[in-house]
FITORPA-655787 format. One line per 2 residues: their letters; for each residue x, y, z of C-alpha. Coordinates in steps of 0.5 Angstrom, whole numbers, plus 500, padded with zeros to 3 digits. Example, Ala and Ser with C-alpha at 12.3 -4.5 7.8 and 13.67 -1.06 7.14 Angstrom:
as) 525/491/516 ~ 527/498/514
REM end
This chain:
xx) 708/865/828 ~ 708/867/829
xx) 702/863/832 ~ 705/864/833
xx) 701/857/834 ~ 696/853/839
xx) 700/848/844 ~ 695/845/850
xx) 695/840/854 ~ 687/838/854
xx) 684/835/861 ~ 677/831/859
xx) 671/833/862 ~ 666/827/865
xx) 659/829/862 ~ 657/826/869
xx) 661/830/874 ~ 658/837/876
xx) 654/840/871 ~ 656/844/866
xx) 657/852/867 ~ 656/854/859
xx) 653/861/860 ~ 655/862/866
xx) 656/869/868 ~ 663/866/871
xx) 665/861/866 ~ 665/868/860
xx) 668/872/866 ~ 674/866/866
xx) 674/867/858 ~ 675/874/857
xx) 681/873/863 ~ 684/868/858
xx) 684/873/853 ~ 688/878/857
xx) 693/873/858 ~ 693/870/851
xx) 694/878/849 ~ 700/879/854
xx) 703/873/853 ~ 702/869/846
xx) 700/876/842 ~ 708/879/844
xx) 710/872/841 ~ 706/872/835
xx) 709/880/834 ~ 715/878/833
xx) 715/880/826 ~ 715/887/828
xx) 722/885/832 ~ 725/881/825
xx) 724/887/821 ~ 727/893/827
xx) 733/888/829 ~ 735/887/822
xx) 734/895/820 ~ 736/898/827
xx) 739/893/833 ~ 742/888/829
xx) 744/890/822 ~ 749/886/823
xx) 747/879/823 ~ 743/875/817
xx) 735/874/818 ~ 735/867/819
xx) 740/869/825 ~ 735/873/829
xx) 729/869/826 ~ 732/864/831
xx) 730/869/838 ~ 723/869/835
xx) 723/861/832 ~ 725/859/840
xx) 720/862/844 ~ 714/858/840
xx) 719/852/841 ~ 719/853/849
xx) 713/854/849 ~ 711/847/846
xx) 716/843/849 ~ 714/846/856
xx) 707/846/855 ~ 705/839/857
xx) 709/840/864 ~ 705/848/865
xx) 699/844/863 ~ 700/838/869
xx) 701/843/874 ~ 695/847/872
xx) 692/840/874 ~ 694/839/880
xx) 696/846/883 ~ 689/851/878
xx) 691/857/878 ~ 693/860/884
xx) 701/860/884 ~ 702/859/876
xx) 698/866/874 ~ 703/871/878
xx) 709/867/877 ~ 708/867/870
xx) 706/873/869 ~ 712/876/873
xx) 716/872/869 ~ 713/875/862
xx) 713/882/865 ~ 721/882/868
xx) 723/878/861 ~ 720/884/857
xx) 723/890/862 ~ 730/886/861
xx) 729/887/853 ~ 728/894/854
xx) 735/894/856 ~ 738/891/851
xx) 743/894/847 ~ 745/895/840
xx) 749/890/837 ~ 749/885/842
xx) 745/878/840 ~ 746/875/847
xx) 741/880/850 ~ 735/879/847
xx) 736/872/846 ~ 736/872/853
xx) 731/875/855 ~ 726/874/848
xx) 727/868/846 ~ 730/864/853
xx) 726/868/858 ~ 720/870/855
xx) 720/862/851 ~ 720/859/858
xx) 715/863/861 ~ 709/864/856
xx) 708/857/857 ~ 705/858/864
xx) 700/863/861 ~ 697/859/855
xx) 697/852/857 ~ 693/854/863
xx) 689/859/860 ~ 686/855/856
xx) 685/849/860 ~ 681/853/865
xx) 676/855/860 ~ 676/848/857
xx) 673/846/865 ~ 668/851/864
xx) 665/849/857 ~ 663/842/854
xx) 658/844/848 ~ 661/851/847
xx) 668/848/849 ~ 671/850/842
xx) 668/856/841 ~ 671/859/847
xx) 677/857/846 ~ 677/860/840
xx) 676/866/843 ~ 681/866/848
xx) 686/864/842 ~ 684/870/838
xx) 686/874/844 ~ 694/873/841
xx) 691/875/834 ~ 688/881/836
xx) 695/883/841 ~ 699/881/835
xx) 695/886/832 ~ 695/892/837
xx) 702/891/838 ~ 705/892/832
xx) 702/899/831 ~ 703/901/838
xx) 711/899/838 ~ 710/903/831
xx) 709/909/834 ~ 712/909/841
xx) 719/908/839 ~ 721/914/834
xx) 718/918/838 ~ 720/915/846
xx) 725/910/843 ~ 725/902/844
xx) 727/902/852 ~ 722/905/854
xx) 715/903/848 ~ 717/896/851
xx) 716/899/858 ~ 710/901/857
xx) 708/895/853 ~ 710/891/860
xx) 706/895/864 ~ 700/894/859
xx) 702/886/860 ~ 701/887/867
xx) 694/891/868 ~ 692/885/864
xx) 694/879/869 ~ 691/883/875
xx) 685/884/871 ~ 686/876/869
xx) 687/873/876 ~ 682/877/879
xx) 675/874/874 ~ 678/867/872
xx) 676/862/877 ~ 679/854/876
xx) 674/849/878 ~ 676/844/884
xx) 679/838/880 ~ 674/831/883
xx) 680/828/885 ~ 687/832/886
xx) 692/827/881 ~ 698/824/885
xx) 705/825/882 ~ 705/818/878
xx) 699/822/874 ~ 702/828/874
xx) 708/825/870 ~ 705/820/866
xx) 700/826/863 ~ 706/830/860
xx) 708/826/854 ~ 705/819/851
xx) 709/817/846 ~ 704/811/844
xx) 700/814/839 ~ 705/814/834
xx) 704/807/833 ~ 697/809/830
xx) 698/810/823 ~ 693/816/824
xx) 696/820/829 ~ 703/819/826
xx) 702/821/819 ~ 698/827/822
xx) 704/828/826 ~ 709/828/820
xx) 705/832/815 ~ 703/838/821
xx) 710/838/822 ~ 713/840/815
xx) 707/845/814 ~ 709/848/820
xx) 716/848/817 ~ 712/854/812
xx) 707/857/816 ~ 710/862/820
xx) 714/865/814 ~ 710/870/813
xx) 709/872/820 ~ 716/873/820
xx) 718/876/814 ~ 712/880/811
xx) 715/887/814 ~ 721/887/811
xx) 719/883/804 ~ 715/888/803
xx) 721/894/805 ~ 724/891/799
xx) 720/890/795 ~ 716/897/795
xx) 720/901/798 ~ 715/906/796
xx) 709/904/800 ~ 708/907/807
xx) 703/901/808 ~ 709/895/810
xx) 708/896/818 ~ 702/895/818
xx) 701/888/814 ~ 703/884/820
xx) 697/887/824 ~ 694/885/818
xx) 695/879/818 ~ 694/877/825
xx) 688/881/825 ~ 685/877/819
xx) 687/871/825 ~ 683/872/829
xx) 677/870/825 ~ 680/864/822
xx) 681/862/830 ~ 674/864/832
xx) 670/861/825 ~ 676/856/825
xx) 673/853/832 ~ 665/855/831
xx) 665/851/823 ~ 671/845/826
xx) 665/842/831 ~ 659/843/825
xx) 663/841/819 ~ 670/836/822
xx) 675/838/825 ~ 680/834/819
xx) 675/836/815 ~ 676/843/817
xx) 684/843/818 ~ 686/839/811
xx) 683/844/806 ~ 685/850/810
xx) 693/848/810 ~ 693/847/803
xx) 689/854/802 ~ 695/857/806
xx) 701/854/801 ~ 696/855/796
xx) 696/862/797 ~ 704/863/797
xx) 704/860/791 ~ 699/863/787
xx) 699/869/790 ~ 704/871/794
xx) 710/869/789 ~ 708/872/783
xx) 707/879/787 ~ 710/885/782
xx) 714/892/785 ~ 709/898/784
xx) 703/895/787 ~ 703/893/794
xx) 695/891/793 ~ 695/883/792
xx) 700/883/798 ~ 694/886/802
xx) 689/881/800 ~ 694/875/802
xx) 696/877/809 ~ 689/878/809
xx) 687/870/806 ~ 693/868/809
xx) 692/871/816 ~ 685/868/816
xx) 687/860/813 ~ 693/859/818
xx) 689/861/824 ~ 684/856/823
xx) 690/851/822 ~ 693/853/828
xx) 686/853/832 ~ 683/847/829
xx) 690/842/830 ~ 689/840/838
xx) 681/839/837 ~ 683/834/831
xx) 689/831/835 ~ 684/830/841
xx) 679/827/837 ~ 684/821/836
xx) 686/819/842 ~ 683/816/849
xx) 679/821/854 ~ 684/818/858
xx) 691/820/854 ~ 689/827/851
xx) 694/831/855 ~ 699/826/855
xx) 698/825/847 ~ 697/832/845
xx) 704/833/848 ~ 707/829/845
xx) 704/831/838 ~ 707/839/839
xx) 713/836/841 ~ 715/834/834
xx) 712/840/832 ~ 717/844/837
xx) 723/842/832 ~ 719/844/825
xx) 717/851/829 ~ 725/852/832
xx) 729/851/825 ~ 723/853/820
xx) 723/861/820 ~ 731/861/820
xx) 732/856/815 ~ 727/860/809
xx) 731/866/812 ~ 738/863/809
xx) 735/863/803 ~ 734/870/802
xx) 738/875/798 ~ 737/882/801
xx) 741/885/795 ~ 735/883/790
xx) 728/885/788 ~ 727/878/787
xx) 731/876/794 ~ 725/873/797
xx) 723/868/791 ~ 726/862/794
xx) 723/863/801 ~ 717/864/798
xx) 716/858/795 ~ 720/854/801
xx) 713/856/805 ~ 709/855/800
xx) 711/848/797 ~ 712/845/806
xx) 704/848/807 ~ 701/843/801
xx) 706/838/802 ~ 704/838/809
xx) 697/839/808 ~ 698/833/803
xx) 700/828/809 ~ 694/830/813
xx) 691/829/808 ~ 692/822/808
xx) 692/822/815 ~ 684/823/814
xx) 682/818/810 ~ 685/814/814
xx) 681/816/820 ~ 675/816/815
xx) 674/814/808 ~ 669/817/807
xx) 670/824/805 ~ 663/826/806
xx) 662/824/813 ~ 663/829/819
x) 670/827/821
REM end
Protein backbone atom coordinates (compact mmCIF):
# COMPACT_ATOMS: atom_id res chain seq x y z
CA UNK A 1 0.00 0.00 0.00
CA UNK A 2 0.93 0.25 0.18
CA UNK A 3 -1.10 3.46 1.14
CA UNK A 4 -0.11 2.43 1.79
CA UNK A 5 -3.72 3.73 3.35
CA UNK A 6 -5.41 6.58 5.50
CA UNK A 7 -6.41 4.91 9.66
CA UNK A 8 -7.42 8.37 11.64
CA UNK A 9 -9.01 8.45 14.40
CA UNK A 10 -11.13 12.02 13.92
CA UNK A 11 -11.94 14.39 16.88
CA UNK A 12 -15.40 16.66 16.32
CA UNK A 13 -14.68 20.26 16.25
CA UNK A 14 -17.89 22.25 17.80
CA UNK A 15 -18.83 25.11 15.44
CA UNK A 16 -19.34 26.95 18.84
CA UNK A 17 -15.97 26.83 20.50
CA UNK A 18 -13.05 28.88 19.43
CA UNK A 19 -13.26 30.30 15.94
CA UNK A 20 -11.75 28.56 13.29
CA UNK A 21 -8.20 29.30 12.10
CA UNK A 22 -8.93 28.34 8.42
CA UNK A 23 -6.12 30.29 6.81
CA UNK A 24 -4.15 31.02 9.25
CA UNK A 25 -0.69 31.63 9.06
CA UNK A 26 -0.45 28.97 12.16
CA UNK A 27 -2.83 26.38 10.95
CA UNK A 28 -0.87 25.94 7.31
CA UNK A 29 2.28 26.02 9.28
CA UNK A 30 0.78 23.05 11.04
CA UNK A 31 -0.21 21.53 7.70
CA UNK A 32 2.93 21.64 6.16
CA UNK A 33 4.70 20.01 9.64
CA UNK A 34 2.06 17.27 9.10
CA UNK A 35 3.35 16.60 5.83
CA UNK A 36 6.75 16.07 6.81
CA UNK A 37 5.63 13.70 9.35
CA UNK A 38 3.27 11.87 6.88
CA UNK A 39 6.71 11.86 4.19
CA UNK A 40 8.90 10.33 7.28
CA UNK A 41 6.85 8.02 8.51
CA UNK A 42 3.69 6.63 6.12
CA UNK A 43 6.00 7.39 2.80
CA UNK A 44 8.59 4.76 4.25
CA UNK A 45 5.48 2.55 4.46
CA UNK A 46 3.98 2.88 1.25
CA UNK A 47 7.80 2.46 -0.43
CA UNK A 48 7.90 -0.63 0.53
CA UNK A 49 7.31 -1.93 -2.89
CA UNK A 50 11.12 -0.97 -3.55
CA UNK A 51 12.09 -3.29 -0.44
CA UNK A 52 9.40 -6.42 -2.17
CA UNK A 53 11.35 -6.08 -5.26
CA UNK A 54 15.38 -5.69 -3.79
CA UNK A 55 14.36 -8.53 -0.97
CA UNK A 56 13.21 -11.07 -3.47
CA UNK A 57 16.34 -10.17 -5.70
CA UNK A 58 19.19 -9.35 -3.36
CA UNK A 59 18.45 -10.03 0.60
CA UNK A 60 16.10 -12.52 0.49
CA UNK A 61 16.38 -14.75 -2.77
CA UNK A 62 15.46 -17.48 -0.83
CA UNK A 63 12.01 -16.89 0.58
CA UNK A 64 8.76 -16.91 -1.88
CA UNK A 65 7.10 -13.05 -2.39
CA UNK A 66 4.08 -13.39 -0.34
CA UNK A 67 6.57 -14.38 2.48
CA UNK A 68 8.48 -11.07 2.50
CA UNK A 69 4.95 -9.29 1.47
CA UNK A 70 4.10 -10.12 4.88
CA UNK A 71 7.04 -7.55 6.58
CA UNK A 72 5.23 -4.67 4.53
CA UNK A 73 1.42 -6.14 4.93
CA UNK A 74 2.41 -5.88 8.98
CA UNK A 75 3.25 -2.36 9.35
CA UNK A 76 -0.21 -1.07 7.60
CA UNK A 77 -1.68 -3.52 9.70
CA UNK A 78 0.02 -2.14 12.98
CA UNK A 79 -0.57 0.88 12.31
CA UNK A 80 -4.51 0.62 11.77
CA UNK A 81 -5.12 -1.43 14.97
CA UNK A 82 -2.75 1.12 17.13
CA UNK A 83 -4.11 4.20 15.58
CA UNK A 84 -7.35 4.40 17.81
CA UNK A 85 -4.86 4.37 21.04
CA UNK A 86 -2.20 6.92 19.34
CA UNK A 87 -5.30 9.05 18.43
CA UNK A 88 -6.83 9.04 22.32
CA UNK A 89 -3.54 10.00 23.32
CA UNK A 90 -2.92 12.77 20.97
CA UNK A 91 -6.35 13.96 22.49
CA UNK A 92 -5.57 14.02 25.66
CA UNK A 93 -1.45 14.40 25.93
CA UNK A 94 -1.44 16.77 21.82
CA UNK A 95 1.69 16.84 20.66
CA UNK A 96 4.40 17.30 23.29
CA UNK A 97 5.34 13.74 24.13
CA UNK A 98 4.16 11.95 21.23
CA UNK A 99 6.20 13.46 18.08
CA UNK A 100 9.76 12.90 19.59
CA UNK A 101 8.90 9.77 20.96
CA UNK A 102 7.43 8.46 17.64
CA UNK A 103 9.92 10.02 15.76
CA UNK A 104 12.86 8.08 17.89
CA UNK A 105 11.18 5.05 17.30
CA UNK A 106 10.82 5.43 13.47
CA UNK A 107 14.29 6.64 13.08
CA UNK A 108 15.96 3.79 15.41
CA UNK A 109 13.80 1.22 13.59
CA UNK A 110 15.22 2.49 10.29
CA UNK A 111 18.99 2.58 11.39
CA UNK A 112 18.40 -0.95 13.01
CA UNK A 113 17.33 -2.47 9.13
CA UNK A 114 20.24 -0.73 8.08
CA UNK A 115 21.97 -3.69 10.03
CA UNK A 116 20.06 -6.33 8.78
CA UNK A 117 21.84 -9.16 7.28
CA UNK A 118 21.52 -11.12 3.88
CA UNK A 119 19.37 -14.19 4.34
CA UNK A 120 17.97 -13.38 7.88
CA UNK A 121 14.19 -13.04 7.72
CA UNK A 122 13.72 -12.18 11.37
CA UNK A 123 15.73 -9.11 11.13
CA UNK A 124 13.97 -6.91 8.93
CA UNK A 125 10.63 -8.47 10.24
CA UNK A 126 11.60 -6.90 13.33
CA UNK A 127 12.91 -3.95 13.05
CA UNK A 128 10.54 -3.17 9.38
CA UNK A 129 7.53 -4.61 9.97
CA UNK A 130 7.08 -5.03 14.03
CA UNK A 131 9.09 -1.85 15.18
CA UNK A 132 8.41 0.61 12.33
CA UNK A 133 4.57 -0.86 12.29
CA UNK A 134 4.39 -0.04 15.94
CA UNK A 135 5.40 3.26 15.87
CA UNK A 136 4.07 4.89 12.48
CA UNK A 137 0.86 5.10 14.16
CA UNK A 138 2.19 7.59 16.62
CA UNK A 139 2.92 10.05 13.71
CA UNK A 140 0.08 9.72 11.44
CA UNK A 141 -2.95 9.38 13.76
CA UNK A 142 -1.85 12.56 15.52
CA UNK A 143 -0.49 14.17 12.35
CA UNK A 144 -3.71 14.31 10.95
CA UNK A 145 -5.80 15.13 14.01
CA UNK A 146 -3.89 18.28 14.89
CA UNK A 147 -4.52 19.57 11.47
CA UNK A 148 -8.11 18.58 11.60
CA UNK A 149 -8.34 21.31 14.73
CA UNK A 150 -7.17 23.83 12.85
CA UNK A 151 -9.87 23.49 9.92
CA UNK A 152 -13.40 22.92 9.56
CA UNK A 153 -14.49 24.54 5.83
CA UNK A 154 -11.27 23.49 4.47
CA UNK A 155 -10.91 20.28 6.91
CA UNK A 156 -10.82 17.69 3.95
CA UNK A 157 -8.58 19.63 1.86
CA UNK A 158 -6.03 19.96 4.32
CA UNK A 159 -6.08 16.67 5.07
CA UNK A 160 -5.42 15.85 1.63
CA UNK A 161 -2.52 17.18 1.67
CA UNK A 162 -0.94 16.22 4.60
CA UNK A 163 -1.83 12.67 3.05
CA UNK A 164 -0.22 13.46 -0.44
CA UNK A 165 2.94 13.90 2.02
CA UNK A 166 3.36 9.81 1.76
CA UNK A 167 2.62 9.94 -1.86
CA UNK A 168 5.05 12.22 -2.46
CA UNK A 169 7.72 10.08 0.19
CA UNK A 170 6.78 7.35 -1.61
CA UNK A 171 7.88 8.66 -4.71
CA UNK A 172 10.97 10.25 -3.66
CA UNK A 173 11.97 7.34 -1.94
CA UNK A 174 12.19 4.69 -4.26
CA UNK A 175 14.45 6.70 -6.56
CA UNK A 176 16.80 7.97 -3.98
CA UNK A 177 16.98 4.08 -2.47
CA UNK A 178 18.02 3.49 -6.18
CA UNK A 179 20.66 5.33 -6.77
CA UNK A 180 22.09 4.99 -2.93
CA UNK A 181 22.29 1.68 -2.83
CA UNK A 182 24.79 0.47 -5.59
CA UNK A 183 26.68 3.13 -5.17
CA UNK A 184 26.97 3.41 -0.83
CA UNK A 185 25.24 -0.15 -0.23
CA UNK A 186 21.99 -0.75 1.44
CA UNK A 187 23.48 -0.11 5.21
CA UNK A 188 24.55 2.78 4.84
CA UNK A 189 21.33 4.67 1.88
CA UNK A 190 19.09 3.56 4.89
CA UNK A 191 21.10 5.72 7.15
CA UNK A 192 20.98 8.37 5.06
CA UNK A 193 17.11 8.22 4.60
CA UNK A 194 16.95 8.07 8.96
CA UNK A 195 18.77 11.07 8.79
CA UNK A 196 16.27 12.68 6.18
CA UNK A 197 13.54 11.39 8.57
CA UNK A 198 14.84 13.03 11.49
CA UNK A 199 15.40 16.67 9.70
CA UNK A 200 12.05 16.11 8.97
CA UNK A 201 10.31 15.60 12.68
CA UNK A 202 12.83 18.58 14.04
CA UNK A 203 11.37 20.82 11.34
CA UNK A 204 7.45 19.15 12.23
CA UNK A 205 7.81 19.76 16.00
CA UNK A 206 9.23 23.27 15.83
CA UNK A 207 5.83 24.55 13.18
CA UNK A 208 2.95 22.37 14.45
CA UNK A 209 1.18 23.91 17.36
CA UNK A 210 -2.16 21.61 18.85
CA UNK A 211 -4.95 23.60 20.13
CA UNK A 212 -5.89 23.24 24.04
CA UNK A 213 -8.55 20.82 23.86
CA UNK A 214 -11.98 22.92 25.87
CA UNK A 215 -12.16 20.26 28.65
CA UNK A 216 -9.06 17.35 28.94
CA UNK A 217 -10.77 14.05 28.63
CA UNK A 218 -10.94 11.78 31.61
CA UNK A 219 -9.49 8.20 31.24
CA UNK A 220 -13.06 6.74 31.06
CA UNK A 221 -13.24 8.85 27.95
CA UNK A 222 -10.27 8.18 26.67
CA UNK A 223 -10.89 4.21 26.70
CA UNK A 224 -14.30 4.57 25.37
CA UNK A 225 -12.77 6.45 22.20
CA UNK A 226 -10.82 3.83 20.89
CA UNK A 227 -13.13 1.37 19.45
CA UNK A 228 -17.04 1.52 19.14
CA UNK A 229 -18.30 -1.52 17.87
CA UNK A 230 -22.02 -0.48 18.06
CA UNK A 231 -22.14 0.89 14.30
CA UNK A 232 -21.89 -2.67 13.03
CA UNK A 233 -25.51 -3.18 13.86
CA UNK A 234 -26.19 -0.10 11.30
CA UNK A 235 -26.73 -1.92 7.89
CA UNK A 236 -24.74 1.06 6.24
CA UNK A 237 -21.83 0.91 8.39
CA UNK A 238 -21.79 -2.76 8.04
CA UNK A 239 -22.02 -3.37 4.71
CA UNK A 240 -19.64 -0.33 3.82
CA UNK A 241 -17.46 -2.09 6.35
CA UNK A 242 -17.47 -5.48 4.36
CA UNK A 243 -17.05 -4.24 0.77
CA UNK A 244 -13.84 -1.83 2.13
CA UNK A 245 -12.67 -5.03 3.56
CA UNK A 246 -12.49 -7.15 0.55
CA UNK A 247 -11.41 -4.18 -1.94
CA UNK A 248 -8.46 -3.87 0.31
CA UNK A 249 -7.79 -7.37 -0.04
CA UNK A 250 -6.67 -6.15 -3.62
CA UNK A 251 -5.53 -2.50 -3.50
CA UNK A 252 -2.33 -2.88 -2.41
CA UNK A 253 -0.97 -5.39 -4.99
CA UNK A 254 0.08 -3.21 -7.29
CA UNK A 255 2.18 -1.32 -4.82
CA UNK A 256 3.62 -4.08 -3.83
CA UNK A 257 4.27 -6.17 -6.71
CA UNK A 258 4.52 -3.57 -9.75
CA UNK A 259 8.67 -3.43 -9.74
CA UNK A 260 9.01 -7.12 -10.03
CA UNK A 261 5.98 -7.63 -12.40
CA UNK A 262 7.51 -5.68 -14.79
CA UNK A 263 11.32 -7.26 -14.22
CA UNK A 264 9.58 -10.40 -15.44
CA UNK A 265 7.57 -9.17 -17.65
CA UNK A 266 9.95 -6.93 -19.82
CA UNK A 267 13.11 -7.39 -18.66
CA UNK A 268 14.49 -5.15 -21.22
CA UNK A 269 13.03 -2.15 -20.19
CA UNK A 270 15.19 -0.01 -17.68
CA UNK A 271 11.97 1.83 -16.53
CA UNK A 272 10.85 -0.84 -13.78
CA UNK A 273 12.34 1.05 -10.81
CA UNK A 274 10.53 3.93 -11.28
CA UNK A 275 6.91 2.52 -11.91
CA UNK A 276 6.39 2.62 -8.11
CA UNK A 277 7.29 6.24 -7.85
CA UNK A 278 5.12 6.38 -10.48
CA UNK A 279 2.35 5.24 -8.77
CA UNK A 280 2.50 6.75 -5.71
CA UNK A 281 3.31 10.12 -7.65
CA UNK A 282 0.01 10.04 -9.46
CA UNK A 283 -1.52 9.16 -5.49
CA UNK A 284 -0.84 12.20 -4.55
CA UNK A 285 -3.34 13.91 -6.75
CA UNK A 286 -5.96 11.36 -6.17
CA UNK A 287 -5.37 12.12 -2.15
CA UNK A 288 -5.76 15.70 -2.85
CA UNK A 289 -8.48 16.09 -5.71
CA UNK A 290 -10.05 12.98 -3.71
CA UNK A 291 -10.71 15.23 -0.83
CA UNK A 292 -11.38 18.71 -2.54
CA UNK A 293 -14.25 16.98 -5.12
CA UNK A 294 -15.53 14.37 -1.90
CA UNK A 295 -16.98 17.56 0.20
CA UNK A 296 -18.54 18.99 -3.46
CA UNK A 297 -19.85 15.95 -5.11
CA UNK A 298 -20.15 13.24 -1.89
CA UNK A 299 -17.83 11.40 -0.24
CA UNK A 300 -19.75 7.95 -1.22
CA UNK A 301 -20.56 9.42 -4.23
CA UNK A 302 -16.90 9.87 -4.80
CA UNK A 303 -15.28 6.80 -3.26
CA UNK A 304 -17.60 3.84 -4.86
CA UNK A 305 -17.05 4.61 -8.55
CA UNK A 306 -13.32 5.10 -7.87
CA UNK A 307 -13.16 1.74 -6.09
CA UNK A 308 -14.75 0.09 -9.12
CA UNK A 309 -12.53 2.42 -11.61
CA UNK A 310 -9.48 0.68 -9.58
CA UNK A 311 -10.28 -2.94 -10.17
CA UNK A 312 -11.68 -2.20 -13.38
CA UNK A 313 -8.18 -0.99 -14.56
CA UNK A 314 -6.55 -4.22 -13.26
CA UNK A 315 -8.59 -6.11 -15.52
CA UNK A 316 -8.88 -4.19 -18.57
CA UNK A 317 -5.76 -2.73 -18.36
CA UNK A 318 -3.34 -4.27 -16.46
CA UNK A 319 -3.89 -8.12 -17.25
CA UNK A 320 -3.97 -8.08 -21.05
CA UNK A 321 -0.55 -6.41 -20.78
CA UNK A 322 1.75 -7.71 -23.65
CA UNK A 323 6.15 -8.63 -23.33
CA UNK A 324 7.83 -5.62 -25.55
CA UNK A 325 5.95 -2.75 -24.65
CA UNK A 326 5.88 -1.48 -21.09
CA UNK A 327 3.75 1.81 -22.32
CA UNK A 328 -0.22 0.44 -21.11
CA UNK A 329 1.68 -0.53 -17.85
CA UNK A 330 2.92 3.32 -17.78
CA UNK A 331 -0.58 4.56 -18.21
CA UNK A 332 -2.09 2.09 -15.20
CA UNK A 333 0.28 2.97 -12.61
CA UNK A 334 -0.66 6.31 -13.60
CA UNK A 335 -4.74 5.92 -13.46
CA UNK A 336 -4.38 3.25 -10.76
CA UNK A 337 -1.81 5.49 -8.52
CA UNK A 338 -4.43 8.31 -9.07
CA UNK A 339 -8.10 5.98 -8.29
CA UNK A 340 -6.66 4.37 -5.37
CA UNK A 341 -5.49 7.40 -3.81
CA UNK A 342 -9.02 8.87 -3.60
CA UNK A 343 -10.21 5.44 -2.23
CA UNK A 344 -7.58 5.70 0.51
CA UNK A 345 -8.42 9.26 1.03
CA UNK A 346 -11.72 9.59 0.88
CA UNK A 347 -12.81 6.00 3.18
CA UNK A 348 -12.52 7.87 6.69
CA UNK A 349 -14.43 11.18 5.63
CA UNK A 350 -17.27 8.70 4.37
CA UNK A 351 -17.12 6.36 7.66
CA UNK A 352 -17.33 9.78 9.40
CA UNK A 353 -20.20 10.91 7.65
CA UNK A 354 -22.34 8.07 9.15
CA UNK A 355 -21.64 8.17 12.63
CA UNK A 356 -22.63 10.47 15.73
CA UNK A 357 -20.23 13.75 16.30
CA UNK A 358 -19.76 11.91 19.57
CA UNK A 359 -18.49 8.34 18.24
CA UNK A 360 -16.38 9.42 15.31
CA UNK A 361 -12.95 8.16 16.74
CA UNK A 362 -14.60 5.48 18.44
CA UNK A 363 -16.24 4.42 15.25
CA UNK A 364 -13.54 4.90 12.63
CA UNK A 365 -11.52 2.78 14.59
CA UNK A 366 -13.47 0.00 14.93
CA UNK A 367 -13.98 0.30 10.94
CA UNK A 368 -10.11 0.26 10.27
CA UNK A 369 -9.90 -2.69 12.30
CA UNK A 370 -11.82 -4.89 10.11
CA UNK A 371 -9.60 -3.41 7.43
CA UNK A 372 -6.40 -4.49 9.55
CA UNK A 373 -7.19 -8.14 8.83
CA UNK A 374 -7.54 -7.67 4.90
CA UNK A 375 -4.22 -5.32 4.84
CA UNK A 376 -2.09 -8.13 6.70
CA UNK A 377 -3.18 -11.35 4.62
CA UNK A 378 -4.15 -9.45 1.05
CA UNK A 379 -0.64 -8.89 -0.34
CA UNK A 380 0.66 -12.33 0.58
CA UNK A 381 -2.12 -14.14 -0.25
CA UNK A 382 -1.84 -12.48 -4.34
CA UNK A 383 2.09 -13.43 -3.62
CA UNK A 384 1.23 -17.24 -3.35
CA UNK A 385 -0.18 -17.00 -6.68
CA UNK A 386 2.61 -16.18 -8.42
CA UNK A 387 4.84 -18.08 -10.55
CA UNK A 388 8.11 -16.47 -11.12
CA UNK A 389 9.04 -19.35 -13.67
CA UNK A 390 6.62 -18.00 -16.41
CA UNK A 391 6.12 -14.70 -18.47
CA UNK A 392 2.66 -15.12 -17.51
CA UNK A 393 3.09 -15.87 -13.75
CA UNK A 394 1.55 -12.89 -12.69
CA UNK A 395 -1.88 -13.71 -14.38
CA UNK A 396 -3.61 -14.96 -11.34
CA UNK A 397 -2.75 -12.29 -9.17
CA UNK A 398 -3.65 -9.73 -11.29
CA UNK A 399 -7.17 -10.94 -11.52
CA UNK A 400 -7.34 -11.62 -7.70
CA UNK A 401 -6.85 -7.75 -7.22
CA UNK A 402 -9.04 -6.91 -9.85
CA UNK A 403 -12.10 -9.15 -9.14
CA UNK A 404 -11.55 -8.31 -4.61
CA UNK A 405 -11.61 -4.08 -5.86
CA UNK A 406 -14.99 -4.54 -8.10
CA UNK A 407 -16.33 -7.04 -5.80
CA UNK A 408 -15.84 -4.78 -3.02
CA UNK A 409 -16.81 -1.58 -4.62
CA UNK A 410 -20.10 -3.56 -5.42
CA UNK A 411 -20.64 -3.92 -1.71
CA UNK A 412 -19.99 -0.36 -1.15
CA UNK A 413 -21.91 0.24 -3.66
CA UNK A 414 -24.93 -0.94 -2.06
CA UNK A 415 -24.02 0.54 1.30
CA UNK A 416 -24.71 4.14 -0.52
CA UNK A 417 -27.95 3.61 -1.69
CA UNK A 418 -28.66 2.46 1.69
CA UNK A 419 -27.58 5.89 3.09
CA UNK A 420 -29.31 7.64 0.12
CA UNK A 421 -31.64 6.04 -2.73
CA UNK A 422 -31.37 8.69 -4.59
CA UNK A 423 -28.08 8.33 -6.71
CA UNK A 424 -28.50 11.79 -7.61
CA UNK A 425 -28.18 13.51 -4.11
CA UNK A 426 -24.97 14.59 -2.71
CA UNK A 427 -24.16 11.82 -0.13
Amino acid sequence: MKEEDICVVITPVDEEQEPSSDGSVQGWLTVLGSTLVYFASFGFTNSFGFFQDYYQTHYLPDYPPSTIAFIGTLQTSLMYVIGPIAGALFDAYGLRWIYPAAALGCCCSVVGLSFAQPGALWQPFVSQGVLFGLVVAFNTQPALAVVGQHFKQRRALAMGLVAGGSSISGSFLPIVLSYLVPKIGFGWSLRVVALMMLCCYLIAMAISRTKEPPKPPTTKAIVKSLLDFQGYKDPRYLVLAIGNFVATLGLYIPYYYIGSYALLRHPSASIHQYLLPLINGSGFFGRVLGGYFADKTGRLNLLCPMTLLSGILCIAMWLPDQPGSIATVLVFVCLYGFTSGIFISVTPPAVAQISPDDKIGGRIGAFFMLTAVATLVGTPIAGMLIDESSPDGYTNMIIFAGVTLIFGGGLMCFGRILCERNLRKKC
